[in-house]
PAMARTI-354483 format. One line per 3 residues: number of its first residue (from 1); their letters; for each residue x, y, z of C-alpha. Coordinates in pm, whole numbers. Example, Ala and Ser with C-alpha at 12.3 -4.5 7.8 and 13.67 -1.06 7.14 Angstrom:
2
1	as	1230:-450:780 | 1367:-106:714
***
This chain:
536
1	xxx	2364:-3353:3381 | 2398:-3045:3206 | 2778:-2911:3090
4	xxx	2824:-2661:3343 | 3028:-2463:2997 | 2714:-2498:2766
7	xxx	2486:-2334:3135 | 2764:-2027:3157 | 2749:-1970:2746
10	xxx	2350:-1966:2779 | 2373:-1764:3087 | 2636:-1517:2848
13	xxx	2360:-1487:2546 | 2109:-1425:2792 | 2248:-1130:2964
16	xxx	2377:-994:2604 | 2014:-1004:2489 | 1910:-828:2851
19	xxx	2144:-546:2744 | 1989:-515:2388 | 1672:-529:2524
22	xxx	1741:-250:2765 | 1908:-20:2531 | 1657:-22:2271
25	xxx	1360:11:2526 | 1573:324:2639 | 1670:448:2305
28	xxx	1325:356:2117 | 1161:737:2218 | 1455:904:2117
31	xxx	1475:765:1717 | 1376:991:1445 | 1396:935:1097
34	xxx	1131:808:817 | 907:633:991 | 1035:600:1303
37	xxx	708:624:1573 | 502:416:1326 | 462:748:1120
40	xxx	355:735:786 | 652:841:489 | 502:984:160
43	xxx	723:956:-117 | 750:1235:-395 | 883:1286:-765
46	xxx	1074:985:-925 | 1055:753:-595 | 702:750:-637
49	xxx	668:657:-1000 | 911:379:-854 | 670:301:-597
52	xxx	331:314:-775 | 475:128:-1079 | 558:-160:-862
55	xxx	263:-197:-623 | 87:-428:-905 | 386:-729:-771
58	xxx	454:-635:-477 | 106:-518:-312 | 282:-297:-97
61	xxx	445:-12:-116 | 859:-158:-116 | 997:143:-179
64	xxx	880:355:121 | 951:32:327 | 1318:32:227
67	xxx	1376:404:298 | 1273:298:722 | 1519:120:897
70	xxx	1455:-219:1024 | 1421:-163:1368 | 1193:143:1358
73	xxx	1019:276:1662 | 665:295:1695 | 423:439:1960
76	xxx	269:270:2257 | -102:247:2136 | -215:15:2442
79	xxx	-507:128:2703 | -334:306:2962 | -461:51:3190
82	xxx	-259:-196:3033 | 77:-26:3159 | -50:-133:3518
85	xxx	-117:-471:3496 | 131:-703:3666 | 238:-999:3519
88	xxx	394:-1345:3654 | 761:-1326:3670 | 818:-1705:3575
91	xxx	628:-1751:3249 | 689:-2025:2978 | 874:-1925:2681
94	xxx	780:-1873:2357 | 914:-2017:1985 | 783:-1710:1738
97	xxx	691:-1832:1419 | 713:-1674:1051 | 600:-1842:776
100	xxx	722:-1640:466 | 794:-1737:97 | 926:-1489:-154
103	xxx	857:-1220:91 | 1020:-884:67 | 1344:-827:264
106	xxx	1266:-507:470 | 908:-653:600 | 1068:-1011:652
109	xxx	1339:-845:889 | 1161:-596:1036 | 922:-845:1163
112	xxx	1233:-1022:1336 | 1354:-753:1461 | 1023:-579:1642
115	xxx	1003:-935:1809 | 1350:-941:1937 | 1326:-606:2054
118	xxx	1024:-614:2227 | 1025:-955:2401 | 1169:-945:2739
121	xxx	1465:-1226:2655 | 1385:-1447:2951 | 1013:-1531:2772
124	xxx	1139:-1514:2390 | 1308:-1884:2324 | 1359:-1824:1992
127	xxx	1227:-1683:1668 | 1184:-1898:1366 | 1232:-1788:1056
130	xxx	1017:-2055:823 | 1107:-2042:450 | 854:-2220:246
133	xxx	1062:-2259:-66 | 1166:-1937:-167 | 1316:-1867:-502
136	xxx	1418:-1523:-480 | 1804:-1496:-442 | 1857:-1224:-164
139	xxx	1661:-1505:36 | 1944:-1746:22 | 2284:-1690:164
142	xxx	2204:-1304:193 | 1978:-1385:421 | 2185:-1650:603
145	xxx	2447:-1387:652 | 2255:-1106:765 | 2105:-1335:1036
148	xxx	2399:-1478:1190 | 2601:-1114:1171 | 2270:-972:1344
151	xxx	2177:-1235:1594 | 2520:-1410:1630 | 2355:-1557:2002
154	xxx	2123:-1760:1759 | 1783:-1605:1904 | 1687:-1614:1526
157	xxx	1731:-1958:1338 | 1667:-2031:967 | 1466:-2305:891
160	xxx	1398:-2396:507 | 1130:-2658:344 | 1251:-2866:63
163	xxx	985:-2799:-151 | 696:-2561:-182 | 431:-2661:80
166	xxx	233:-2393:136 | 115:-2178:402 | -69:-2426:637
169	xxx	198:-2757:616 | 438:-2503:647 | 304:-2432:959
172	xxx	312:-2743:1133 | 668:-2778:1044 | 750:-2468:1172
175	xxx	551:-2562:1473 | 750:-2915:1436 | 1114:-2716:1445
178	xxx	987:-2517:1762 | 1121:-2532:2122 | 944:-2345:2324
181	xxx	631:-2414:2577 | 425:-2151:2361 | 408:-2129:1971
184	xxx	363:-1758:1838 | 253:-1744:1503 | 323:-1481:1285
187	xxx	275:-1338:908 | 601:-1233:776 | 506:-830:757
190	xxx	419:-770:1107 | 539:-505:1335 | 542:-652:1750
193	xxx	424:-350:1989 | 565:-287:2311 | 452:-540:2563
196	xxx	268:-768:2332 | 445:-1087:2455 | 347:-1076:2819
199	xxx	1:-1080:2807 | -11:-1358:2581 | 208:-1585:2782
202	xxx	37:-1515:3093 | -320:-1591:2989 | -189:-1944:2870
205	xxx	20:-1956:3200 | -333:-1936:3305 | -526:-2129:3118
208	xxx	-345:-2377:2869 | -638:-2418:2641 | -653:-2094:2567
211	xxx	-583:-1994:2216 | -503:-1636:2180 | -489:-1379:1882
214	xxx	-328:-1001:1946 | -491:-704:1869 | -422:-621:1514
217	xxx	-303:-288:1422 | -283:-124:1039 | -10:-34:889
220	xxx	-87:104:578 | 8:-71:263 | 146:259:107
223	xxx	304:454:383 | 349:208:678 | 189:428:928
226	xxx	125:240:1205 | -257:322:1327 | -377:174:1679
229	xxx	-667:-37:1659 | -1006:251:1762 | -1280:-40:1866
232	xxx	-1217:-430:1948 | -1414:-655:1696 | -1441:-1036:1735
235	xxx	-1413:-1309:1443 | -1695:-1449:1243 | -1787:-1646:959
238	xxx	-1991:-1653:631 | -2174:-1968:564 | -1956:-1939:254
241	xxx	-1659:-2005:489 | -1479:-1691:479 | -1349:-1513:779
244	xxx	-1557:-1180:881 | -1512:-937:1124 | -1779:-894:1356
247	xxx	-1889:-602:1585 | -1825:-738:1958 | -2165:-896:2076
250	xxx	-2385:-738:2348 | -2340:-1091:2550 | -1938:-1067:2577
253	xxx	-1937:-684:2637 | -2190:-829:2940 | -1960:-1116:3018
256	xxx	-1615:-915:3042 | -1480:-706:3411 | -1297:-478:3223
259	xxx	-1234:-302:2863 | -902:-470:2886 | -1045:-848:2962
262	xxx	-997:-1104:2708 | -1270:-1099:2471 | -1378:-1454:2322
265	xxx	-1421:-1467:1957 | -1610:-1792:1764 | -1346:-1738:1513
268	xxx	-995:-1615:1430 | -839:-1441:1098 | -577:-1726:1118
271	xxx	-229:-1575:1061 | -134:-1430:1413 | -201:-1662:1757
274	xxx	-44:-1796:2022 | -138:-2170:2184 | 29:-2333:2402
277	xxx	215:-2618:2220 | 76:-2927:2391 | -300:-2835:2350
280	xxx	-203:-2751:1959 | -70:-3107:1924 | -331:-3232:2135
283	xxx	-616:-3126:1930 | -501:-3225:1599 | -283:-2869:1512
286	xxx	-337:-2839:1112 | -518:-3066:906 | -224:-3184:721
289	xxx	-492:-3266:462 | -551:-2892:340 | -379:-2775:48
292	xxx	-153:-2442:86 | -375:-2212:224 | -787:-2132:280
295	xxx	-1033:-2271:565 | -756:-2343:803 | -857:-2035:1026
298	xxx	-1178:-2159:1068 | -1101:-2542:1101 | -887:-2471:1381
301	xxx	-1156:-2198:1538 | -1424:-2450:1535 | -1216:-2715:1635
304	xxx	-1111:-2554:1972 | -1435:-2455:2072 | -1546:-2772:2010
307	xxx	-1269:-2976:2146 | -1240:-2818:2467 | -1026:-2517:2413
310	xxx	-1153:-2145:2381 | -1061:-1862:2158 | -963:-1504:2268
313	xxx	-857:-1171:2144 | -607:-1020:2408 | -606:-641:2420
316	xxx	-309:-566:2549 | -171:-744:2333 | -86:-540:2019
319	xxx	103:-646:1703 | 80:-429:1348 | 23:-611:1013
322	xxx	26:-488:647 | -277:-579:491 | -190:-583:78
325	xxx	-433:-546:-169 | -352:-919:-312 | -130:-1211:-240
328	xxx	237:-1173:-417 | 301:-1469:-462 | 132:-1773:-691
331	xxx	-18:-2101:-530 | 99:-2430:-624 | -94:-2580:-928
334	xxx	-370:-2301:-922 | -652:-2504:-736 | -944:-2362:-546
337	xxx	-755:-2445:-214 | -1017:-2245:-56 | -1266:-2447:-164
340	xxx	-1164:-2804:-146 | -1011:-2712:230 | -1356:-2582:315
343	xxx	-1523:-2887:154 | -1271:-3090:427 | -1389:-2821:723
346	xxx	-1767:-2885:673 | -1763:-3267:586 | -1543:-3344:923
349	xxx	-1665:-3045:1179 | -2052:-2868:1076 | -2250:-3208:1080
352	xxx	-2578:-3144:870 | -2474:-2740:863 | -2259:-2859:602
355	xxx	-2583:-2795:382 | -2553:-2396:457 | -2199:-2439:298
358	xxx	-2294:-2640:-36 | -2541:-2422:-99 | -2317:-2144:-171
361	xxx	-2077:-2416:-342 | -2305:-2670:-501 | -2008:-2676:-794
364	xxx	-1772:-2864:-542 | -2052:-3146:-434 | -1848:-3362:-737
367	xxx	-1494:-3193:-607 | -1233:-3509:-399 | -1152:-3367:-95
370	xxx	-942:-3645:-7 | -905:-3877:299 | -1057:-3775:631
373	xxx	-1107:-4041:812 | -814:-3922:990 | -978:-3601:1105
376	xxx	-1287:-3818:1205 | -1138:-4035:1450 | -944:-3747:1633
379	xxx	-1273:-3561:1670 | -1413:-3915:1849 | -1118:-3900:2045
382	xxx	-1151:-3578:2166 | -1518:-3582:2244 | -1573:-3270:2051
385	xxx	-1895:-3132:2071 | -2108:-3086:1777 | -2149:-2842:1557
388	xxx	-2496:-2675:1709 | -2340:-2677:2042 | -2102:-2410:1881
391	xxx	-2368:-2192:1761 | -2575:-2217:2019 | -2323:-2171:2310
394	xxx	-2032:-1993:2139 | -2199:-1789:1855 | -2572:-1737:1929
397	xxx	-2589:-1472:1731 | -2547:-1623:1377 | -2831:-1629:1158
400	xxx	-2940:-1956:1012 | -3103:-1922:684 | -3336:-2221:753
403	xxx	-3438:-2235:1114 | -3565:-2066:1349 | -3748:-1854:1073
406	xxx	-4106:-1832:878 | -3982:-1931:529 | -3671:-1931:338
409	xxx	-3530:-1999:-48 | -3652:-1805:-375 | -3869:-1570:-311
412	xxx	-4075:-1591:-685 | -4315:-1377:-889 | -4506:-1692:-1001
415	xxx	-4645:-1487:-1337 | -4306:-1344:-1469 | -4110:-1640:-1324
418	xxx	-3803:-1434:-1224 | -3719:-1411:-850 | -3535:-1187:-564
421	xxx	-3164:-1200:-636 | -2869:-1029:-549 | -2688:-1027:-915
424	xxx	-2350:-1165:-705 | -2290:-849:-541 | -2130:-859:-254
427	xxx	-2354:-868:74 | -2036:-664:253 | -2164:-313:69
430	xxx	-2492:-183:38 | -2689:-195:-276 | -3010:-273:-437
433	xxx	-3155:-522:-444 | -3246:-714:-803 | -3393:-980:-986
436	xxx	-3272:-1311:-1219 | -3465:-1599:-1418 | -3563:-1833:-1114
439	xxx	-3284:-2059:-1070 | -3483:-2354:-930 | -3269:-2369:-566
442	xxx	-2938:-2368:-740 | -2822:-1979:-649 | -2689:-1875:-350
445	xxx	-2791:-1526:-447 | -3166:-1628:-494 | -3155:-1785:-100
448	xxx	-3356:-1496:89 | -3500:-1598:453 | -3853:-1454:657
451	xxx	-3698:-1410:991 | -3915:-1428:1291 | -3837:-1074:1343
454	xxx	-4026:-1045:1066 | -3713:-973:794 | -3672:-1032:524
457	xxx	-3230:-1114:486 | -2979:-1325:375 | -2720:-1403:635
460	xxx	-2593:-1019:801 | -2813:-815:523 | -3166:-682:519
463	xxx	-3465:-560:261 | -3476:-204:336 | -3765:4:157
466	xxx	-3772:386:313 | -3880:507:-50 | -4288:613:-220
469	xxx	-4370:460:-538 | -4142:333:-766 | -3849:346:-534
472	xxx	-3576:54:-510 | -3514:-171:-281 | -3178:-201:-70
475	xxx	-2962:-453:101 | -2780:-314:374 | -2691:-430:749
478	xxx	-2992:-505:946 | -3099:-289:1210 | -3379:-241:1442
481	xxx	-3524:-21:1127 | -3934:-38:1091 | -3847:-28:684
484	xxx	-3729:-356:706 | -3958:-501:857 | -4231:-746:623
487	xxx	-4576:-889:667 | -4614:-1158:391 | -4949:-1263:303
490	xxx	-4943:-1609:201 | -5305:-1639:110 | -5301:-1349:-159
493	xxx	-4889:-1337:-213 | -4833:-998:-127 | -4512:-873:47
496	xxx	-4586:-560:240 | -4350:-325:433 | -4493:-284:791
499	xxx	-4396:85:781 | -4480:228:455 | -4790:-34:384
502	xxx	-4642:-75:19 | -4631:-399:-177 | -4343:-557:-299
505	xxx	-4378:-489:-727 | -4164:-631:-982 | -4188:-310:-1173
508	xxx	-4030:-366:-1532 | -4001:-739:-1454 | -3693:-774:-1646
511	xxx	-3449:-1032:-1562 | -3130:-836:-1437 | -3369:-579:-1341
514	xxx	-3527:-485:-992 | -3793:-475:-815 | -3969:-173:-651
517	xxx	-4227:-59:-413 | -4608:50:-539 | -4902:52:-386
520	xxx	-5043:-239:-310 | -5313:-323:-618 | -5353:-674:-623
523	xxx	-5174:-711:-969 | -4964:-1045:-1066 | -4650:-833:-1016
526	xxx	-4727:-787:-650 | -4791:-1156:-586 | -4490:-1387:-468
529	xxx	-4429:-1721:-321 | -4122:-1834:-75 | -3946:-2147:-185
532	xxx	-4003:-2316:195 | -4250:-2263:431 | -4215:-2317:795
535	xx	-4381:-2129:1024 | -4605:-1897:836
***
């Protein structure tokens, strides 16, 4: 039975934090000062030199963050609709996680403190405060003290590692130390918007499989203005396994009642989400396996989907995050975490599409990725579904270099030997299109595909050739566009654009060079093979 002492002293903290919710929900309107309403501050004269000659370290602007107090207001940027939407009044509480190491003191605290604030008490069990090893001193007792004079009803607990163990095992302890039904994680510069706990907790009150991500909001890394998010985007992935953002799909806009629906999403950016603790047990939470940080976003993405959970963004759900121009901190031992984590994603979870990742990252095929045998028998376990069950049924629209197409690999100039490459630019920006010594299969740039749409693309990026004679070719996002679409003739080599009727010319044909568009003349410079042919 429970100490009917220790019931009134939680019943006491409870109505304290009901009071401190109230008043700053009352007050929060009326604040003005730097910053306050998520406004940006611009800093001037010697403050600035201060600023600017510290961004290099700290990746943010620290300066202008000091100058705005802690527990800054910020504006409501939720749909309207939102504000009518009645939730449960018994929901399961929530532990709020933040991993941080080294982080800077004002964006550490006033992440706690836009959590406290802006979680009705009765649904907030706690927020953890997960130190991964710091070494900077106002992270030590200064921290210890500013907590417990703060939060003296212990809403916010300390927890510490005992050694450095980066961002993902970190996690799991954190997730370890936590009480509460529902785990919240959270980066450690974050800003919580009004009523962004609710909807979380009642979509999981829902549905317990459910794992959810909050809108994410800007603030700006140099004047913390706090910008509402304009258009809802969904995760995806390169075959490279990094995170992208992706334009919501035509079939979810379809799928979804309202604007303010959840809106599935085949993958998340990893650092904010709520799950309900059980399922994230359940399913295996982090591979313990993974080294620091990298791939864990998209292990875990795949991994629900596949294992019987589902992913969603939750609009009214609305939290603000700093997005630096680099990490501030250095990783243990300086290995391509990224990498060998990814190597452990694909060789437990993508089946044979673990060929689409090694051929961006053929150097790792000789790489340990340690023991997963682990990883193997809890996907057994689980009955996960494969790997093409998730692209089929959960991202149909991903392109896959090598099926579903009329050829893919080099596309060659058989006389000068030199092939279609992108010179390692990145496929994110538009540019034009080159050309590098054949490289035999062993370049991701070189891997170009003949879609059945006719296109001619690598995995989000299409040949585009609007220009007359001697104009360059560009790779930019494909479209509907007639100038990108291709007829290849395989009988006399020729690539011609269905719109302009030009052939594909390897003008100077100098390696590092690029190709352009002349009329077709039958010359050995118009004349090209494709590494692979399927259906053509």
């Amino acid at each position: 039975m429970y100490d009917i002492w220790s019931i009134l002293g939680f019943q006491h903290e409870l109505s304290e934090r009901y009071i401190r919710f109230r008043d700053y929900k009352r007050t929060e309107p009326l604040r003005s000062g730097p910053g306050e309403k998520g406004n940006p501050l611009y800093l001037e004269g010697e403050e600035k030199k201060l600023a600017d000659s510290l961004i290099e370290k700290e990746a943010f602007n620290r300066i202008a963050s000091d100058k705005i107090a802690l527990d800054r207001s910020l504006k409501d940027v939720r749909d309207k609709r939102c504000l009518d939407v009645q939730y449960p009044k018994v929901l399961p509480k929530a532990s709020v996680i933040i991993i941080f190491h080294n982080e800077a003191w004002s964006p550490l605290l006033r992440t706690a403190h836009s959590v406290v604030n802006r979680s009705p008490p009765q649904f907030l069990h706690e927020v953890i405060l997960l130190d991964d090893f710091s070494d900077k001193a106002f992270l030590k007792t200064d921290l210890e003290n500013y907590i417990t004079k703060t939060w003296p009803d212990g809403i916010v607990r300390l927890v510490r590692t005992k050694e450095r163990s980066g961002l993902i095992r970190a996690k799991i302890a954190g997730a370890k130390a936590a009480e509460g039904e529902v785990l919240i994680f959270l980066d450690s510069h974050c800003e919580a918007n009004t009523g962004w706990l609710e909807p979380l907790l009642s979509r999981i009150h829902e549905d317990r499989t459910a794992v959810l991500c909050p809108e994410i909001d800007l603030i700006d890394k140099d004047t913390l203005q706090y910008t509402g998010t304009g258009s809802f985007s969904v995760g995806g992935f390169w075959w490279s396994l990094h995170f992208s953002w992706r334009p919501m799909p035509h079939h979810e806009r379809l799928r979804r009642q309202s604007d303010i629906a959840p809106i599935r999403s085949p993958t998340m950016a990893g650092g904010l989400f709520a799950v309900d603790r059980q399922f994230f047990f359940k399913i295996g939470a982090y591979d313990p396996g993974m080294d620091v940080w990298g791939g864990e976003n998209l292990e875990l993405s795949f991994r629900t989907w596949m294992c019987g959970g589902k992913l969603e963004f939750i609009p009214c759900s609305r939290v603000g995050h700093i997005f630096r121009s680099s990490h501030p901190y250095t990783f243990p031992g300086n290995k391509d975490t990224h990498g060998i984590n990814s190597m452990r994603l694909a060789e437990v979870w993508m089946d044979d599409y673990k060929r689409l990742f090694y051929t961006h990252r053929k150097d790792l095929l000789t790489q340990d990725y340690g023991n997963i045998s682990e990883r193997k028998i809890l996907r057994e376990r689980l009955q996960c579904k494969s790997f093409k069950w998730y692209l089929d049924n959960v991202y149909p629209e991903k392109f896959i270099p090598d099926e579903n197409v009329k050829a893919w690999g080099m596309v060659r100039n058989p006389d000068s030997g030199i092939c279609l490459d992108t010179l390692q630019k990145d496929e994110k920006t538009v540019f034009d299109m080159g050309m590098f010594h054949c490289q035999s299969g062993g370049s991701a740039s070189q891997v170009i595909s003949l879609s059945n749409k006719d296109q001619l693309r690598r995995e989000e990026a299409c040949l585009d050739a609007p220009g007359g004679d001697g104009s360059r070719l560009s790779l930019r996002p494909c479209t509907e566009a007639k100038t990108m679409e291709w007829i290849h003739f395989k009988n006399n080599g020729t690539i011609v654009n269905k719109l302009t009727h030009k052939c594909l010319d390897i003008g100077k044909g100098t390696s590092g060079g690029y190709p352009i568009m002349n009329s077709c003349n039958g010359k050995d410079s118009q004349k090209w093979t494709m590494q692979h042919y399927i259906n053509l």
